[in-house]
PADOTI-193172 format. One line per 3 residues: number of its first residue (from 1); for each residue x, y, z of C-alpha. Coordinates in steps of 0.25 Angstrom, whole numbers, plus 5000, padded with zeros to 4 digits. Layout:
! residues N
NUM> X/Y/Z  ...
! end
This chain:
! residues 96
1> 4971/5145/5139  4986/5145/5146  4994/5136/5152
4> 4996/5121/5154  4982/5118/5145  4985/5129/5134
7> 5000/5121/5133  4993/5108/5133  4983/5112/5123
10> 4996/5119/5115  5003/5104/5116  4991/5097/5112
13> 4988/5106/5099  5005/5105/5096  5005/5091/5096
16> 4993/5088/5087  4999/5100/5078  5014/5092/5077
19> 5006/5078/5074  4997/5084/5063  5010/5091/5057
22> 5017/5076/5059  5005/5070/5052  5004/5082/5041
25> 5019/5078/5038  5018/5064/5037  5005/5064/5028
28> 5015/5073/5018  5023/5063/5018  5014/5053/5015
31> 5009/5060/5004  5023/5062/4996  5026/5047/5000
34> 5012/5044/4991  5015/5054/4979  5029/5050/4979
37> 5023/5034/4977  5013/5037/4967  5021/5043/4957
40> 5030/5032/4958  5017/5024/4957  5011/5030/4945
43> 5027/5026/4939  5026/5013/4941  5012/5011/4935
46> 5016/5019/4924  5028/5009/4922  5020/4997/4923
49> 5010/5002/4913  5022/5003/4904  5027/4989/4908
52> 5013/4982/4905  5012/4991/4890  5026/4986/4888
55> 5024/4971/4891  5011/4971/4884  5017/4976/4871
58> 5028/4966/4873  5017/4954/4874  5012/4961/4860
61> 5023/4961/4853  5025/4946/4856  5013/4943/4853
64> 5013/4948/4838  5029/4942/4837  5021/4927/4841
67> 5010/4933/4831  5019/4938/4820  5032/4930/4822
70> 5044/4937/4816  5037/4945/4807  5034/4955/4816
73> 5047/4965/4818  5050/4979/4821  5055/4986/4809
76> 5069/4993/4809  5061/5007/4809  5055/5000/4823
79> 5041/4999/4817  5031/4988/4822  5032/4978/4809
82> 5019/4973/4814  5018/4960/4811  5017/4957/4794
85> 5007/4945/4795  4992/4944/4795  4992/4938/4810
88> 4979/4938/4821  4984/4947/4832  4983/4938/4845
91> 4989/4949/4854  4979/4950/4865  4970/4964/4864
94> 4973/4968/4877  4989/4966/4875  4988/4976/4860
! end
């Protein structure tokens, strides 16, 4: 085949090679775009997870302080003292 139709057919198979390198670049793109976000995602939760222990162990410690009153304390060492009296816990389970 020569001539005008081999040109044509040359053009037609040129033009659907530049749009599937077009496509390939873009999808590449895409795909950095999505690894970059769920690192950054995986963060975050980690961060939250933190966040929720850390509130949960606040809501602890107020609890024994309403339980225990002043008695309970940190000692200068920065040992838990616990609390020195005989008191029913009422901390929640799911909160110890």
């Amino acid at each position: 085949m020569s001539g005008p139709a081999a040109e044509r057919l040359k053009d037609k198979y040129q033009s659907k090679l530049n749009k599937s390198e077009s496509d390939f670049k873009t999808l590449k793109e895409k795909q950095k775009e999505i690894k970059d976000t769920h690192t950054t995602g995986l963060s975050q939760i980690d961060m939250m997870s933190d966040l929720v222990r850390l509130l949960q162990l606040k809501v602890q410690c107020e609890f024994r302080k309403i339980m225990c009153g002043d008695e309970m304390g940190v000692s200068n060492d920065g040992a838990d003292q616990g609390c020195s009296t005989q008191k029913i816990c009422l901390i929640p389970r799911f909160l110890c």
